[in-house]
N, C-alpha and C positions, 0 to 999 in steps of 0.2 A: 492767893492771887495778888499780883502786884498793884498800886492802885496806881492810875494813870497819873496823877500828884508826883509820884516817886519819879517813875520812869523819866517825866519832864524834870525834874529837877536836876536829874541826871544828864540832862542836854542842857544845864546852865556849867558852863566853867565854873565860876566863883563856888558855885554850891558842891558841885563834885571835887574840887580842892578843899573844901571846910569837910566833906564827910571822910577823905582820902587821906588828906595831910592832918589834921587840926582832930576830929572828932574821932578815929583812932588811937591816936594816941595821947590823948587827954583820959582814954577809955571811954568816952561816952556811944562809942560803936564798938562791935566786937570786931565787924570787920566793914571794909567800905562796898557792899554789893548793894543792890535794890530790894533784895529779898529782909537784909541788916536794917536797913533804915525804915524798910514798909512796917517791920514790926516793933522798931524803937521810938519814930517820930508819929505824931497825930500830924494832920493838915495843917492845924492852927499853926503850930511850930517850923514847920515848914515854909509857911507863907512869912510868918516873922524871922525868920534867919535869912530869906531872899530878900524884906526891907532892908534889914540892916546890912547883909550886905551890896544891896544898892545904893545905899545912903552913903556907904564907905567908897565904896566905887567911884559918882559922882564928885566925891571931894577930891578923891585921887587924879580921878580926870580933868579936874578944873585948878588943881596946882599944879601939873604937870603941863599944861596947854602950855606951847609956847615955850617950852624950855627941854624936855624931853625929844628923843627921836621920834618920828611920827610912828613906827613901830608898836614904841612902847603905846604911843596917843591909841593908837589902832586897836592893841590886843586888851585897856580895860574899857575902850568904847563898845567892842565889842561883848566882855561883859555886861557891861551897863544897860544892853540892846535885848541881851538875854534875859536879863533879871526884871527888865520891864516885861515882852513879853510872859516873862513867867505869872507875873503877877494879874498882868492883863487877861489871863487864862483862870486862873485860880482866886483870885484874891475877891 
């Protein structure tokens, strides 16, 4: 059974890019599904790789204000929106 942990994570961008792009092929996943990571990551880990990529987020967000398309402003606010909720759920 998938834990519901997983599944949301998987409705944060950032984090489904880190298990998709980044934690395949580092190998630290075999592959990028929910069933891959329900049995790789604990909770604990999961909720600190959504800080840190929110902390990265925010930074990215706040160098880019103001200089960037709004676009770009757009799609890591909307990160940034995710990975709060996420937290705000789990953490």
């Amino acid at each position: 059974m998938i834990r519901p942990i997983v599944g949301d994570a998987f409705d944060c961008d950032a984090l489904r890019y880190q298990f998709e792009e980044i934690d395949v092929a580092d190998k630290y996943l075999a592959e990028a599904t929910e069933a891959c990571v329900n049995e790789t990551y604990d909770d604990k880990y999961l909720i600190e790789e959504a800080r840190y990529l929110l902390d990265a987020a925010i930074l990215q967000r706040d160098e880019i204000f103001g200089r960037a398309s709004r676009s770009d402003y757009d799609t890591i606010d909307i990160e940034v929106r995710q990975l709060e909720a996420f937290l705000r759920k789990h953490a």
